[in-house]
PyMOL Python script that loads the backbone (N, CA, C, O; Angstrom):
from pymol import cmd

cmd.read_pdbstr("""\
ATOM      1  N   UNK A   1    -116.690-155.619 -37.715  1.00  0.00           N
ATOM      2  CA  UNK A   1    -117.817-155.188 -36.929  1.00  0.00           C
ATOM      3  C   UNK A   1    -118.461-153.998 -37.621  1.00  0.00           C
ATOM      4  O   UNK A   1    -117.755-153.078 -38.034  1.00  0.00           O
ATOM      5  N   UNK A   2    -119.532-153.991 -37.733  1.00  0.00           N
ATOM      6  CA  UNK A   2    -120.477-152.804 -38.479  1.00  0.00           C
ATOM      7  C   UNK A   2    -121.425-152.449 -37.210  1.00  0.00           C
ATOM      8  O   UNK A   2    -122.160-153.132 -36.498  1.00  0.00           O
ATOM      9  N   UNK A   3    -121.076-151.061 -37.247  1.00  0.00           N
ATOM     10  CA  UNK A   3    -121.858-150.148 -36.116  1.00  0.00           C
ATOM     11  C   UNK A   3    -122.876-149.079 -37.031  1.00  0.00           C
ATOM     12  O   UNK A   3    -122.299-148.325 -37.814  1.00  0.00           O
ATOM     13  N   UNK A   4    -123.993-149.030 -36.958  1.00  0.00           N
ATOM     14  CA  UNK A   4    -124.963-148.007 -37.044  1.00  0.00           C
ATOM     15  C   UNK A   4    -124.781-146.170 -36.435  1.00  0.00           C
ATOM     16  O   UNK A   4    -125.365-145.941 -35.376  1.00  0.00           O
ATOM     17  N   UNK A   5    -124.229-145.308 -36.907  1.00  0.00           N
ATOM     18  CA  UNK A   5    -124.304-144.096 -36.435  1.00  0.00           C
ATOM     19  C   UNK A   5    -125.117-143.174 -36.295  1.00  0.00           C
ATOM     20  O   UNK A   5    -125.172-142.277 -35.453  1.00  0.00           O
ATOM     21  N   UNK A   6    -125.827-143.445 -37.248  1.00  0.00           N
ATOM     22  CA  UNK A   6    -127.203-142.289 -37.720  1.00  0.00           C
ATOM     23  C   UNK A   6    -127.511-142.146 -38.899  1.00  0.00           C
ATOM     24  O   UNK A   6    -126.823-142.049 -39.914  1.00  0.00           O
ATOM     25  N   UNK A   7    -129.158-142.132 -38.634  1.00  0.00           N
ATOM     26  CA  UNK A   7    -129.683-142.173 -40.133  1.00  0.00           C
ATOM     27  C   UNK A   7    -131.004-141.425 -40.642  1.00  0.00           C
ATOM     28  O   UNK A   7    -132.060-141.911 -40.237  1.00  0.00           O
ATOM     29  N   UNK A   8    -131.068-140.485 -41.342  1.00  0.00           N
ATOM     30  CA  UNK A   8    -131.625-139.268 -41.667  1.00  0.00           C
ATOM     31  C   UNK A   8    -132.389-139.327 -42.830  1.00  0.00           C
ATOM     32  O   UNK A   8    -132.103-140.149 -43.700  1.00  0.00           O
ATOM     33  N   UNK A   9    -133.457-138.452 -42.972  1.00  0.00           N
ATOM     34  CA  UNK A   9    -134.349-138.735 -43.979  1.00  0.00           C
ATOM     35  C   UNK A   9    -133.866-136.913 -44.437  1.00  0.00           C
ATOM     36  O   UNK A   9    -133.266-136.025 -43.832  1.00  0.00           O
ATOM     37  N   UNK A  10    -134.400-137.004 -45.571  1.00  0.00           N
ATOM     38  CA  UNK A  10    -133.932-136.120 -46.354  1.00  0.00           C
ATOM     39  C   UNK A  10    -135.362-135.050 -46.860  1.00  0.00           C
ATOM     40  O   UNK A  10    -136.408-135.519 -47.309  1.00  0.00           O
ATOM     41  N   UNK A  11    -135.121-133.688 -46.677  1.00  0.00           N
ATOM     42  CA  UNK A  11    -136.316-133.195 -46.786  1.00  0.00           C
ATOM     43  C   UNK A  11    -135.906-131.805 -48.355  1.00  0.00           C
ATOM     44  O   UNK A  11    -134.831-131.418 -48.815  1.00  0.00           O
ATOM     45  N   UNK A  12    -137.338-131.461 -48.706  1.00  0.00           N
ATOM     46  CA  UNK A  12    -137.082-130.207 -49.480  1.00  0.00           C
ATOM     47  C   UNK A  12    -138.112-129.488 -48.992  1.00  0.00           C
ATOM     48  O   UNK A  12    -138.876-129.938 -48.138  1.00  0.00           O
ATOM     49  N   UNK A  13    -138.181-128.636 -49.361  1.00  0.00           N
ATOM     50  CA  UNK A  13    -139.149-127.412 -48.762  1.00  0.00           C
ATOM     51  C   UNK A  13    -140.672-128.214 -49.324  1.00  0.00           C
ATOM     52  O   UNK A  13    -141.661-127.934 -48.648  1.00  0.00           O
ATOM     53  N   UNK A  14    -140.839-128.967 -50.251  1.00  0.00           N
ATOM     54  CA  UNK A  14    -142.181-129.140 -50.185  1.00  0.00           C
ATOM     55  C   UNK A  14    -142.033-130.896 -49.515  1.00  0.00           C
ATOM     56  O   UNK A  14    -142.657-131.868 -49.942  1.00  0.00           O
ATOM     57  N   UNK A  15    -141.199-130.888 -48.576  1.00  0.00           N
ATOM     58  CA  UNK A  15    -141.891-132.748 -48.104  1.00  0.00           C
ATOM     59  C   UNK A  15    -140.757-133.323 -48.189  1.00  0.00           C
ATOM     60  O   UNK A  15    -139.738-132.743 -48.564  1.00  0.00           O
ATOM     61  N   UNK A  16    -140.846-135.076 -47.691  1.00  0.00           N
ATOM     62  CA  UNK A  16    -139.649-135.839 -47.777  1.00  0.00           C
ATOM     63  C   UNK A  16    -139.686-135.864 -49.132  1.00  0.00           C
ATOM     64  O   UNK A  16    -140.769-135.954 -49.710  1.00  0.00           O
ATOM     65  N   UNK A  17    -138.300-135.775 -49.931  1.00  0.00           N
ATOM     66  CA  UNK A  17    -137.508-136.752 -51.290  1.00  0.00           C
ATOM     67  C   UNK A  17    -137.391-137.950 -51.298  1.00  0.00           C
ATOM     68  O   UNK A  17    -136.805-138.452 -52.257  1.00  0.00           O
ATOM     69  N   UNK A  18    -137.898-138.788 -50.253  1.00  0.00           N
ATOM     70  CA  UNK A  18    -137.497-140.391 -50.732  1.00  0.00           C
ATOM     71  C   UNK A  18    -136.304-140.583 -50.617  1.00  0.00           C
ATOM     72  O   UNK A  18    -135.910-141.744 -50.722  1.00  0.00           O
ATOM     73  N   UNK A  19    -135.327-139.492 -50.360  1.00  0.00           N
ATOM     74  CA  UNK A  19    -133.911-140.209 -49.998  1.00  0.00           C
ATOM     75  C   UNK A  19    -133.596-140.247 -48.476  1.00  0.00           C
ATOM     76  O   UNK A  19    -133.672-139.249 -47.760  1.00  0.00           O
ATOM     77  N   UNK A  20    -133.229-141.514 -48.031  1.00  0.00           N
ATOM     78  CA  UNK A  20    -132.417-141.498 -46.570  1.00  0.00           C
ATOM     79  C   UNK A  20    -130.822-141.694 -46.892  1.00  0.00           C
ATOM     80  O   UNK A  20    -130.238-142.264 -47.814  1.00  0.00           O
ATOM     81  N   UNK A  21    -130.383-141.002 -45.773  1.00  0.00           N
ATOM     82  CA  UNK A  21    -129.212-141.127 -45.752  1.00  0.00           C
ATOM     83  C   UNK A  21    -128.406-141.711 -43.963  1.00  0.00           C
ATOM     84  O   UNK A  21    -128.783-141.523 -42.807  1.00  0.00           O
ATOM     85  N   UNK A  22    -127.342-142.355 -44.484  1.00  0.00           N
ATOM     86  CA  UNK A  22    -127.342-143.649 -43.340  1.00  0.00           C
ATOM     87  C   UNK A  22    -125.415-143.527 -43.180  1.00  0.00           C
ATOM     88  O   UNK A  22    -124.648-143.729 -44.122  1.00  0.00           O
ATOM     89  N   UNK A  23    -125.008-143.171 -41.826  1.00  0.00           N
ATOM     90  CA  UNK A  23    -123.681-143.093 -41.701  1.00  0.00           C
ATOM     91  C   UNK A  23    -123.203-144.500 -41.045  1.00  0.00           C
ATOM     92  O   UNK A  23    -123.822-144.966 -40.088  1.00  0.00           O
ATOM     93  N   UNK A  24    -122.475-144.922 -41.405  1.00  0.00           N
ATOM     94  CA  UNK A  24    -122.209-146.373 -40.517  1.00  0.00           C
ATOM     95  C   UNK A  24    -120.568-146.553 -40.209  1.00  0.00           C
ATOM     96  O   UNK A  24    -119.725-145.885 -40.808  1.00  0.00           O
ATOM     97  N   UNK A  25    -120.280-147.429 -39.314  1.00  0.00           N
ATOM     98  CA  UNK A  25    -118.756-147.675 -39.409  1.00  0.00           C
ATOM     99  C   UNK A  25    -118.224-149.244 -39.080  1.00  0.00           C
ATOM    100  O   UNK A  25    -118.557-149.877 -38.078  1.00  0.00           O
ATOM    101  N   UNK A  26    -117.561-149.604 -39.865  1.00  0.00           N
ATOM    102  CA  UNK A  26    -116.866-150.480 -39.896  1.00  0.00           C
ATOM    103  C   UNK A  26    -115.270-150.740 -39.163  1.00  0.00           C
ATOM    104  O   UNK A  26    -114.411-149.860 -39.220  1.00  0.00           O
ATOM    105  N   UNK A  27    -115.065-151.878 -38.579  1.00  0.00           N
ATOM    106  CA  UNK A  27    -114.214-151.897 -37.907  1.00  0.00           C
ATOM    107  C   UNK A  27    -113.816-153.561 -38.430  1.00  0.00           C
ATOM    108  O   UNK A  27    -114.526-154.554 -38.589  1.00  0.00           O
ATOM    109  N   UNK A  28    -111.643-153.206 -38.681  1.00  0.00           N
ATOM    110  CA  UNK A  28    -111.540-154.810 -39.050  1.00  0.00           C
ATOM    111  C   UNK A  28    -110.425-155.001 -37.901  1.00  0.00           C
ATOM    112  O   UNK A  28    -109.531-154.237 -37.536  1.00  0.00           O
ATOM    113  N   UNK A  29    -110.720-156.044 -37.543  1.00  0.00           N
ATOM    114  CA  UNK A  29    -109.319-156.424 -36.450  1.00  0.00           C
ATOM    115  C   UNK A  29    -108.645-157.480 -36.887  1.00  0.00           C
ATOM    116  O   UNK A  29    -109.004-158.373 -37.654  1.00  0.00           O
ATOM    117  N   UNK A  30    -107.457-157.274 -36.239  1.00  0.00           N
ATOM    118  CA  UNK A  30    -106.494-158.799 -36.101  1.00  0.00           C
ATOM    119  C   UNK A  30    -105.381-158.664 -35.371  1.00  0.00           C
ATOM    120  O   UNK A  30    -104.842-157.688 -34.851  1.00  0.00           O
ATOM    121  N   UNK A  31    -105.128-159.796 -35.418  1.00  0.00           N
ATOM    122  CA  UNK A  31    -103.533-159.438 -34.985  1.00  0.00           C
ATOM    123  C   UNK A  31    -102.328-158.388 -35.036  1.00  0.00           C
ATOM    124  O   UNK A  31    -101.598-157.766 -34.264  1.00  0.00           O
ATOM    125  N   UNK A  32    -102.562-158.569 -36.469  1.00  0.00           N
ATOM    126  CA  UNK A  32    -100.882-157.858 -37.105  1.00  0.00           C
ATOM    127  C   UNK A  32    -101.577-156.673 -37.957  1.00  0.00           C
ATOM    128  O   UNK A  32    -102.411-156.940 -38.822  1.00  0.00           O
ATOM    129  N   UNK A  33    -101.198-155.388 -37.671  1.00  0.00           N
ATOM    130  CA  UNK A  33    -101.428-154.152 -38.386  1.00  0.00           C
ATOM    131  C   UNK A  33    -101.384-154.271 -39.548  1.00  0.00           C
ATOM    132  O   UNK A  33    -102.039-153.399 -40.120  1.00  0.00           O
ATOM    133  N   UNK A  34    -100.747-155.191 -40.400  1.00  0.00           N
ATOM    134  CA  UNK A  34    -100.776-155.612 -41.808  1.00  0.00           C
ATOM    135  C   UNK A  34    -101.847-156.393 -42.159  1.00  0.00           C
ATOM    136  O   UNK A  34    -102.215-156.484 -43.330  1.00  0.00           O
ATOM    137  N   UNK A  35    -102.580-157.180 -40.911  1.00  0.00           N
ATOM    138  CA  UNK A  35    -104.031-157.613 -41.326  1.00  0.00           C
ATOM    139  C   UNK A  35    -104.935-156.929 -41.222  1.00  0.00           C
ATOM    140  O   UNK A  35    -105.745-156.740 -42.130  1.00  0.00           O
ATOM    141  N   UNK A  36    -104.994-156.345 -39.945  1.00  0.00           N
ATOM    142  CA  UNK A  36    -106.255-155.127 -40.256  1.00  0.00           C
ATOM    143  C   UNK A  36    -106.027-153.866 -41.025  1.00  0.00           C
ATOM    144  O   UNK A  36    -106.907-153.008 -41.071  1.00  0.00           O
ATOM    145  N   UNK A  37    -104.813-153.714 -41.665  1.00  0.00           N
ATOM    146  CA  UNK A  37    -104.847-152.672 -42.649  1.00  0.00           C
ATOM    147  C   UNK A  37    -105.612-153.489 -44.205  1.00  0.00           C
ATOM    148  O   UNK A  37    -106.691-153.111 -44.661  1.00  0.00           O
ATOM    149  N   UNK A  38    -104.852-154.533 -44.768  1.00  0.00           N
ATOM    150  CA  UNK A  38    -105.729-155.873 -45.621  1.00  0.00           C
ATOM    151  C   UNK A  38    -106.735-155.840 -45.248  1.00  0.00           C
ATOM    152  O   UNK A  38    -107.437-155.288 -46.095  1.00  0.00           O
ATOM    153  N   UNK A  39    -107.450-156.208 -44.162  1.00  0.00           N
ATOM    154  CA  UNK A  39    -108.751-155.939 -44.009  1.00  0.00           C
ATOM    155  C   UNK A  39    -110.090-154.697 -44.362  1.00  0.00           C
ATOM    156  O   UNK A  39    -111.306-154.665 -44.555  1.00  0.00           O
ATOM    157  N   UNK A  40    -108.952-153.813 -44.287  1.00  0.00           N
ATOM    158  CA  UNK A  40    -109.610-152.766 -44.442  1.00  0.00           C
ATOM    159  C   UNK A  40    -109.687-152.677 -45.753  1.00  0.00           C
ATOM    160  O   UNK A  40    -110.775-152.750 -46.325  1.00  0.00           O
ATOM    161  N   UNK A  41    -108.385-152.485 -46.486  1.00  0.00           N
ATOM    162  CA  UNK A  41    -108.441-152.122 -47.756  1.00  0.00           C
ATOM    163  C   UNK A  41    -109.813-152.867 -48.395  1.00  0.00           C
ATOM    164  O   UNK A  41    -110.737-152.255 -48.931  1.00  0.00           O
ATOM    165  N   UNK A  42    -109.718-154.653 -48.178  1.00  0.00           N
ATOM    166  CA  UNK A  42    -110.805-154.939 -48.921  1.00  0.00           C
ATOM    167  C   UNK A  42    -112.333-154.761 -47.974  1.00  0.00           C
ATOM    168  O   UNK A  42    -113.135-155.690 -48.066  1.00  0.00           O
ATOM    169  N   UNK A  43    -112.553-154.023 -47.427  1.00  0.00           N
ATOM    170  CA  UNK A  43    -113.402-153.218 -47.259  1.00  0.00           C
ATOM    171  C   UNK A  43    -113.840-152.586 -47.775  1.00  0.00           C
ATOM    172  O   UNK A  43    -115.003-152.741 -48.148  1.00  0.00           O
ATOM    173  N   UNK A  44    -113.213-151.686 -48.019  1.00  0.00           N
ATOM    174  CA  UNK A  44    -113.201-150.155 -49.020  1.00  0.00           C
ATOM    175  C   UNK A  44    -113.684-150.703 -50.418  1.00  0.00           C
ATOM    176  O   UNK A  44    -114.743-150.385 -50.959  1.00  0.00           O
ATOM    177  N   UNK A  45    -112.512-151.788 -51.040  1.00  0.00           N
ATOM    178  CA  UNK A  45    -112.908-151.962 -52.304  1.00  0.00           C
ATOM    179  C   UNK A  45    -114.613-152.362 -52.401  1.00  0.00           C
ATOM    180  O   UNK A  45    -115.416-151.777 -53.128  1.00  0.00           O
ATOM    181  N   UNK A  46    -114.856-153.246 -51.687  1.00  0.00           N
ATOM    182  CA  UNK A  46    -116.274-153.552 -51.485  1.00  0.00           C
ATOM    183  C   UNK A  46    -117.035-152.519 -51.329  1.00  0.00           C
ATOM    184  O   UNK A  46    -118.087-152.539 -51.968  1.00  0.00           O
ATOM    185  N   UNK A  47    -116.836-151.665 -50.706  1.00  0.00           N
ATOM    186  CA  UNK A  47    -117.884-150.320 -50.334  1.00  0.00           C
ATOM    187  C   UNK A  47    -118.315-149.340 -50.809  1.00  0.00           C
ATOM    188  O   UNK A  47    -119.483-148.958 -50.877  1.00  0.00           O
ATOM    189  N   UNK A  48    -116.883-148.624 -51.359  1.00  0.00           N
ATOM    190  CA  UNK A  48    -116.867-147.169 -51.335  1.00  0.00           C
ATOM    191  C   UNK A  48    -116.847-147.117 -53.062  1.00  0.00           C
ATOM    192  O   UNK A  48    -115.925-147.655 -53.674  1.00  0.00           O
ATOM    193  N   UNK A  49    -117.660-146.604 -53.577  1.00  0.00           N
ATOM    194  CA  UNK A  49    -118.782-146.151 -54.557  1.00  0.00           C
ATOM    195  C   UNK A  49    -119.861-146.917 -54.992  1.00  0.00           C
ATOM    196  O   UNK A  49    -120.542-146.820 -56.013  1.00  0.00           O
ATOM    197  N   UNK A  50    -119.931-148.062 -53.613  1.00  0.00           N
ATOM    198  CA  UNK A  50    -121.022-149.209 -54.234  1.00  0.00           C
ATOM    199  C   UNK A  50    -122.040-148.549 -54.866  1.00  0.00           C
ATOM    200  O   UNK A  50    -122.003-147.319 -54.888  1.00  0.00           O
ATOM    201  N   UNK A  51    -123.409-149.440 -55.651  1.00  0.00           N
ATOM    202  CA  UNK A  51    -124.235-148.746 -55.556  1.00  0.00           C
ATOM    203  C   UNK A  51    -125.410-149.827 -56.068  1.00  0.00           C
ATOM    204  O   UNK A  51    -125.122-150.256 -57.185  1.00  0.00           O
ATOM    205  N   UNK A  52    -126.514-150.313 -55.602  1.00  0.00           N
ATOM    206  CA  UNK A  52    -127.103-151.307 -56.072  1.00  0.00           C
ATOM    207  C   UNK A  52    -129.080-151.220 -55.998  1.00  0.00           C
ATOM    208  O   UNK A  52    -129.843-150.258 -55.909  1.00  0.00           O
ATOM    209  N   UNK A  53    -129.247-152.262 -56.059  1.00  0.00           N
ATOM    210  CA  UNK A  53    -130.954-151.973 -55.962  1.00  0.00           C
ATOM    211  C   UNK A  53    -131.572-153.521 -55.265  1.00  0.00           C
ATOM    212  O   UNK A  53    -131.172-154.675 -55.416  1.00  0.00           O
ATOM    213  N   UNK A  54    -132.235-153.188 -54.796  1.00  0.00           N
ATOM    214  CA  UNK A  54    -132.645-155.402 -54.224  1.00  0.00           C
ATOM    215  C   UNK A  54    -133.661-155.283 -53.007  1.00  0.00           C
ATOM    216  O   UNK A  54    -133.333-154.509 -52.108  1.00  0.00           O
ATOM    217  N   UNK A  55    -134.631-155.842 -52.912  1.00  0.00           N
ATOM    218  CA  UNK A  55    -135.871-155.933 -52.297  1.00  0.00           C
ATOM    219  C   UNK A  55    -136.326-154.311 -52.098  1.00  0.00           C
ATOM    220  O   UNK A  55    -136.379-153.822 -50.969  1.00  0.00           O
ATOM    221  N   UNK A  56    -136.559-153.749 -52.972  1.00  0.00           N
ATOM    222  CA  UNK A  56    -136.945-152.585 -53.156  1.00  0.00           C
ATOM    223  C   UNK A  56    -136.395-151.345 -52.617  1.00  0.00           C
ATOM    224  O   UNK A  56    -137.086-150.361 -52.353  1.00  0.00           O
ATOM    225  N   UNK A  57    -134.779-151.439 -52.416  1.00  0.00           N
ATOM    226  CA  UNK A  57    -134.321-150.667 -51.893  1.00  0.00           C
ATOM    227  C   UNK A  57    -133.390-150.273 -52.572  1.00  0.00           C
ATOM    228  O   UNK A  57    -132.652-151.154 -53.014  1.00  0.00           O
ATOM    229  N   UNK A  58    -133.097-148.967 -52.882  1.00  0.00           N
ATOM    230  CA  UNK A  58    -132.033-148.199 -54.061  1.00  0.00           C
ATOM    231  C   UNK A  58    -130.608-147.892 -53.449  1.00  0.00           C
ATOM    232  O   UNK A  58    -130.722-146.923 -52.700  1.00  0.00           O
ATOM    233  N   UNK A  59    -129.661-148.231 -53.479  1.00  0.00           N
ATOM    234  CA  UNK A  59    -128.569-147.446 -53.009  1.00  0.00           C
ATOM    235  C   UNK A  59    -127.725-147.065 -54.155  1.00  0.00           C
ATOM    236  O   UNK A  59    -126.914-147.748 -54.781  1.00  0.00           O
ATOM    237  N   UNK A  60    -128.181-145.476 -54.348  1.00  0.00           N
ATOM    238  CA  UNK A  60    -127.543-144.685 -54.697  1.00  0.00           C
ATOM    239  C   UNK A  60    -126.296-144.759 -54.516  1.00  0.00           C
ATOM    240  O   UNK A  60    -125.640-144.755 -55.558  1.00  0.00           O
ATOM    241  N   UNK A  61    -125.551-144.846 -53.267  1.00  0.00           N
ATOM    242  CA  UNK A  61    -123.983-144.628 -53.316  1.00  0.00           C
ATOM    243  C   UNK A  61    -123.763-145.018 -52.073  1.00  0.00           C
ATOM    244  O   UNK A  61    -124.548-144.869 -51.136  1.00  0.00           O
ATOM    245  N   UNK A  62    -122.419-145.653 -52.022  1.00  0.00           N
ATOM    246  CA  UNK A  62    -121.633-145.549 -50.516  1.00  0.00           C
ATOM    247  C   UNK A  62    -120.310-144.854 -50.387  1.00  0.00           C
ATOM    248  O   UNK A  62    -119.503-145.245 -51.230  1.00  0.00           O
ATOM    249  N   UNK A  63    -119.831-143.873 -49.514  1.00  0.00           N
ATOM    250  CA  UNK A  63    -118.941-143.188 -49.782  1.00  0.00           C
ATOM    251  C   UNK A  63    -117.957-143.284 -48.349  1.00  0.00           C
ATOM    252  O   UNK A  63    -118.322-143.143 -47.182  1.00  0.00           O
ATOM    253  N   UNK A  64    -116.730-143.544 -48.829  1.00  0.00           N
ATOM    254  CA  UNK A  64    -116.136-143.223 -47.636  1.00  0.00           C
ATOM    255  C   UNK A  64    -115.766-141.839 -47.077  1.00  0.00           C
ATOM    256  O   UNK A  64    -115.280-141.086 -47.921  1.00  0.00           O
ATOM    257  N   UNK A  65    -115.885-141.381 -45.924  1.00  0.00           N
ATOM    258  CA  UNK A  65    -115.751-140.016 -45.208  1.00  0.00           C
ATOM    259  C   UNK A  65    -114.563-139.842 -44.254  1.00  0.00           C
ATOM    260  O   UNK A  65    -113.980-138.778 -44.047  1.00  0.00           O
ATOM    261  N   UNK A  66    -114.226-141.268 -43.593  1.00  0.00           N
ATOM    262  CA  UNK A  66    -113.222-140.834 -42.861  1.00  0.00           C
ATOM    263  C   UNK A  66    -112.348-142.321 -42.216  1.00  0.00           C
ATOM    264  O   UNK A  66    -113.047-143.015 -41.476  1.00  0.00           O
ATOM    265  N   UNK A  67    -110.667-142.894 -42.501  1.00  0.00           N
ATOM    266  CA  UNK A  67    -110.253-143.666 -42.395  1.00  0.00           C
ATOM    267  C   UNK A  67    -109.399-144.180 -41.060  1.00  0.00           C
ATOM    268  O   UNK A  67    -108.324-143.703 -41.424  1.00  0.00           O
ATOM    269  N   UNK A  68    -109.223-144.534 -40.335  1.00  0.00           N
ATOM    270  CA  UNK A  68    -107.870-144.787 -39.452  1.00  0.00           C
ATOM    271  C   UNK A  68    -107.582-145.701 -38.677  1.00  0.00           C
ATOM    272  O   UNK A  68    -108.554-146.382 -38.349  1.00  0.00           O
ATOM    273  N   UNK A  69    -106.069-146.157 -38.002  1.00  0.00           N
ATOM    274  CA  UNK A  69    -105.950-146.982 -37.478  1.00  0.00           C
ATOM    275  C   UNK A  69    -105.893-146.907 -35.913  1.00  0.00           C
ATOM    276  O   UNK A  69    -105.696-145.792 -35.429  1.00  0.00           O
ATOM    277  N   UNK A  70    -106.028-147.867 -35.159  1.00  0.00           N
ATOM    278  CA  UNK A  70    -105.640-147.735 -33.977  1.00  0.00           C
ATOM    279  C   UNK A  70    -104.517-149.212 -33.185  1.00  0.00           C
ATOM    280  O   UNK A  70    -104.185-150.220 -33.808  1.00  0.00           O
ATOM    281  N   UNK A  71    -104.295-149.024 -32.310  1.00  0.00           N
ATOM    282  CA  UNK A  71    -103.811-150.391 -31.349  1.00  0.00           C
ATOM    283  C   UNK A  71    -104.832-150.383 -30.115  1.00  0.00           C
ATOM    284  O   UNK A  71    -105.168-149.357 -29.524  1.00  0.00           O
ATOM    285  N   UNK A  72    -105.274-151.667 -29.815  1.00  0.00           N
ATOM    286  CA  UNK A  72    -106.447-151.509 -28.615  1.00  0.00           C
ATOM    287  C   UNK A  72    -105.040-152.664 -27.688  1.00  0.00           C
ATOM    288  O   UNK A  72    -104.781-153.843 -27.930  1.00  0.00           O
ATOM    289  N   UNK A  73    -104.612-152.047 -26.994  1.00  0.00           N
ATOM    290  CA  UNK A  73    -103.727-152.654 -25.652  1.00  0.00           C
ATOM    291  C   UNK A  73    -104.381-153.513 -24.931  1.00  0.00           C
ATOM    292  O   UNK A  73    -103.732-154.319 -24.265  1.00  0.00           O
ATOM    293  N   UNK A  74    -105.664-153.531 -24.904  1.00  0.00           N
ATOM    294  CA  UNK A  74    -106.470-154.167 -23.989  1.00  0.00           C
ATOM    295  C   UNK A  74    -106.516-156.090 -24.535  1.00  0.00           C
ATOM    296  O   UNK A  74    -106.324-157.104 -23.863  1.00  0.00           O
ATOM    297  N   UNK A  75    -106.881-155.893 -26.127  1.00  0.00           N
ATOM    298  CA  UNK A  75    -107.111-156.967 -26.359  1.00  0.00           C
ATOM    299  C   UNK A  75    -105.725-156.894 -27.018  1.00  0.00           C
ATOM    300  O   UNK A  75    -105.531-157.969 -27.586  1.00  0.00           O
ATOM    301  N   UNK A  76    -104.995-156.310 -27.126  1.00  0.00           N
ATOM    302  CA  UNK A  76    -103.865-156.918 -27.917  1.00  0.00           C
ATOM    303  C   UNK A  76    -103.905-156.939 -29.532  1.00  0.00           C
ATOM    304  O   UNK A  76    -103.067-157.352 -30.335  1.00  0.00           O
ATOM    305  N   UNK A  77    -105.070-156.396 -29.711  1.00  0.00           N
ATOM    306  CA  UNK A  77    -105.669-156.249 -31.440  1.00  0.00           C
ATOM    307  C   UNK A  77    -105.275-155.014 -32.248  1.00  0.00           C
ATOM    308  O   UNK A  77    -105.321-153.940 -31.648  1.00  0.00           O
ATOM    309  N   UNK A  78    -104.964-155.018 -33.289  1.00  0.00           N
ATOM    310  CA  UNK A  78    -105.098-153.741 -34.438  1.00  0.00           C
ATOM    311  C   UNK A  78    -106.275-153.576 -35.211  1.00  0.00           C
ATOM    312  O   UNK A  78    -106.696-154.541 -35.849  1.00  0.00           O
ATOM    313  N   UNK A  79    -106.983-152.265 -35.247  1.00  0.00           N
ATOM    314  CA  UNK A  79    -108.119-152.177 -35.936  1.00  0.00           C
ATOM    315  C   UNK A  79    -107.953-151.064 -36.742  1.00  0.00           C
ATOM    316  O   UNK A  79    -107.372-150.027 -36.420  1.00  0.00           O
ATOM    317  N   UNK A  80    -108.639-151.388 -38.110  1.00  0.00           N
ATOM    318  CA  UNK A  80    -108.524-150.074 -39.175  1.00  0.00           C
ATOM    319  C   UNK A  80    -110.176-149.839 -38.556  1.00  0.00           C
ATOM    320  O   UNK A  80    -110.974-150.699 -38.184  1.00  0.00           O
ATOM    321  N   UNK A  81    -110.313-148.494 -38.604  1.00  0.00           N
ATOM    322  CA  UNK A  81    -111.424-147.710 -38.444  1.00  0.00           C
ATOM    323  C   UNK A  81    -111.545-147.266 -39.465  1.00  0.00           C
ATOM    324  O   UNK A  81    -110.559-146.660 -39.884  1.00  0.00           O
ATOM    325  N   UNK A  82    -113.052-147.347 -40.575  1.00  0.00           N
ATOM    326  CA  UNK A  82    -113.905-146.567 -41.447  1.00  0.00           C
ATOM    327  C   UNK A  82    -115.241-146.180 -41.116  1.00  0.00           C
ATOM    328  O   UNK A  82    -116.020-146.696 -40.314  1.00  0.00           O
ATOM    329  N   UNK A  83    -115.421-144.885 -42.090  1.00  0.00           N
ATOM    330  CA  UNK A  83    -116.645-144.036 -41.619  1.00  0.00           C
ATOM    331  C   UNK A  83    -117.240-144.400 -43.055  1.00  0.00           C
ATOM    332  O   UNK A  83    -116.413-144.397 -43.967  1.00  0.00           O
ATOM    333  N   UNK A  84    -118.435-144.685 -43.350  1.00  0.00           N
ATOM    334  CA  UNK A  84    -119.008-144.090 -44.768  1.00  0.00           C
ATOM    335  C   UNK A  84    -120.531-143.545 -44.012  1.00  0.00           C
ATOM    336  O   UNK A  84    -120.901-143.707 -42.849  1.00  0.00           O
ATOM    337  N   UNK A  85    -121.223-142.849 -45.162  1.00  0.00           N
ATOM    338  CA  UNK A  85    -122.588-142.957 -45.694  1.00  0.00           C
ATOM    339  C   UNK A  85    -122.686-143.405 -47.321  1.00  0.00           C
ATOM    340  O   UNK A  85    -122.024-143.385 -48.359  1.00  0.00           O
ATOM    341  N   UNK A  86    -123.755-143.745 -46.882  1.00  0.00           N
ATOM    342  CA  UNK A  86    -124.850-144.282 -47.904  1.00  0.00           C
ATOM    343  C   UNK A  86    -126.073-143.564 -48.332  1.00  0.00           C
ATOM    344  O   UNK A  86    -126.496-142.681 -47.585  1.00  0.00           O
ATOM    345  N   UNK A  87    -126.626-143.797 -49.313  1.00  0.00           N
ATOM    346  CA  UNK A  87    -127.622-142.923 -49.760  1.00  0.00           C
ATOM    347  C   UNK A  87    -128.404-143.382 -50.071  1.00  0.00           C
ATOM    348  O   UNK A  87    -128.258-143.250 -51.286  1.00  0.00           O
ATOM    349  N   UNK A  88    -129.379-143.974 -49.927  1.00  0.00           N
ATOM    350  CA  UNK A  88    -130.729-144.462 -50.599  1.00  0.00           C
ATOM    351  C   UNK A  88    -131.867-143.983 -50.856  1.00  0.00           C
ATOM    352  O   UNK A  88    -132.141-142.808 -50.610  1.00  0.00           O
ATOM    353  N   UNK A  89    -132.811-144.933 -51.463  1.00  0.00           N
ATOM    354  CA  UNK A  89    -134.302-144.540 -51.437  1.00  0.00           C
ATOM    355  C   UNK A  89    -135.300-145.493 -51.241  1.00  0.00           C
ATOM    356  O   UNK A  89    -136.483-145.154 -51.225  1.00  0.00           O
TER     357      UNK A  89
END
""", "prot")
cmd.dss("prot")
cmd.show_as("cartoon", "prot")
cmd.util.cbc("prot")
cmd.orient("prot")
């Protein structure tokens, strides 16, 4: 699951820079804490220093900021929790 957190435009004293910056979080579930930890990991590998360019949009970087797991009792699920931003233009 990919959740939207907030996303910020970037200023200098004379005007916007053209860079936004975009915090998001990802969430992997499953069953067994050994899948949503797997899950996560290849998450990360996918993510965290991506950096690409495509329908006119630059991403500078994706960085991870903050990792963890939980147990949700409710559904009976394990989820790795990640934080990144991203950086574009």
């Amino acid at each position: 699951m990919f959740t939207e957190v907030s996303a910020e435009e970037d200023y200098a004293l004379d005007g916007p820079t053209g860079v936004r910056t975009l915090r998001f979080q990802v969430d992997s579930w499953a069953a067994k804490r050994e899948e949503a930890t797997a899950l996560g990991l290849a998450v990360r590998a996918a993510l965290s220093g991506h950096s690409s360019a495509a329908a006119g949009l630059a991403v500078q970087g994706v960085f991870l900021l903050a990792e963890r797991w939980e147990f949700e009792a409710e559904t009976g699920l394990y989820r790795t929790i990640q934080d990144y931003e991203s950086w574009s233009s």
